[in-house]
C-alpha positions in Angstrom: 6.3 10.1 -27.0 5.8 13.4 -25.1 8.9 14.9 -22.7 9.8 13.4 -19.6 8.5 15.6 -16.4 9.5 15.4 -12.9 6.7 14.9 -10.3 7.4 16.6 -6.7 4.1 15.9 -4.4 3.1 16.2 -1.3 0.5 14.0 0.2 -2.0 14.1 3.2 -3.1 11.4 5.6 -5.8 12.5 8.2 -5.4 8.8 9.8 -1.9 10.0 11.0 -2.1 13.7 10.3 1.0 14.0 8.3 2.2 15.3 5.4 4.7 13.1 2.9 6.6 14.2 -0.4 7.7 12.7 -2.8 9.4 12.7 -6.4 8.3 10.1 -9.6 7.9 10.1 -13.4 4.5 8.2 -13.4 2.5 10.2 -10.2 -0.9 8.1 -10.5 1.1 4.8 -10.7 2.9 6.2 -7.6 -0.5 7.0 -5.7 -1.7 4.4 -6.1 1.4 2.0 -4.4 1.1 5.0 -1.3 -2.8 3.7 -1.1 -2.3 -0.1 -1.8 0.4 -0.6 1.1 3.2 -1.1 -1.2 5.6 1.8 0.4 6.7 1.3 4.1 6.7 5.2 4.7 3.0 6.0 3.8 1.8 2.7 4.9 0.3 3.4 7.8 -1.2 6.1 6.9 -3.9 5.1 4.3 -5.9 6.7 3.0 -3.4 9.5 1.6 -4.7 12.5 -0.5 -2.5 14.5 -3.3 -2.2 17.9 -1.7 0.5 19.5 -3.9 1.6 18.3 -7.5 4.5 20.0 -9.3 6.3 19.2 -12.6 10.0 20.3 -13.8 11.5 19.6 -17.1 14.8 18.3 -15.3 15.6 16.4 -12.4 18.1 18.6 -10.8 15.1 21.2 -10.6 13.0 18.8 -9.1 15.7 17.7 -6.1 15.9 20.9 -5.1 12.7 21.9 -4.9 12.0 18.7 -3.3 14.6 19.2 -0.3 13.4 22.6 0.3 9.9 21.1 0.9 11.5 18.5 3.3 13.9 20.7 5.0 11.2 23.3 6.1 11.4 22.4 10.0 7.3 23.3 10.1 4.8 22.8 7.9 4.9 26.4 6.6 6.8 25.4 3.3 4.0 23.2 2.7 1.1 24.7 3.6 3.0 27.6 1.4 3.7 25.3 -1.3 0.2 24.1 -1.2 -1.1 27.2 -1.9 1.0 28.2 -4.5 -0.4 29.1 -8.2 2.3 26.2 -9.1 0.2 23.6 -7.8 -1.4 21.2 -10.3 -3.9 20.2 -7.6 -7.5 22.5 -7.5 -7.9 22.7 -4.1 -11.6 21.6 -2.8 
């Protein structure tokens, strides 16, 4: 069994025109409850779009890199973040 990563993602909804991040073990499991309805926070929002995607070998990495994406008080961080040569995510 491979080692245990940290996910940090950002996701996109046009529909509401917001962004939402996020931290899992299992990211496409976790998409995919964003899409089917089955998280109160993203559900009004479907469809949502991976933007960012971000793995760290421990968890305490991840939490902090996580509140620095959600404590940015505009969308610089992310847009930042997004554009980063640590994303995971090609942009199109």
């Amino acid at each position: 069994m491979g080692e245990r990563l940290f996910t940090i993602y950002v996701l996109y909804s046009a529909t509401v025109d917001r962004y939402f991040a996020g931290q899992t073990t299992q990211f496409e499991k976790q998409l995919q409850r964003h899409n089917g309805g089955k998280n109160s926070h993203t559900k009004s929002g479907i469809p949502w779009k991976a933007v960012l995607k971000e793995r760290y070998a421990s968890k305490k990495e991840a939490d902090i890199r996580l509140e620095e994406l959600r404590g940015s008080s505009d969308r610089s961080e992310l847009v930042r973040a997004i554009r980063s040569v640590r994303n995971e995510i090609q942009s199109e």
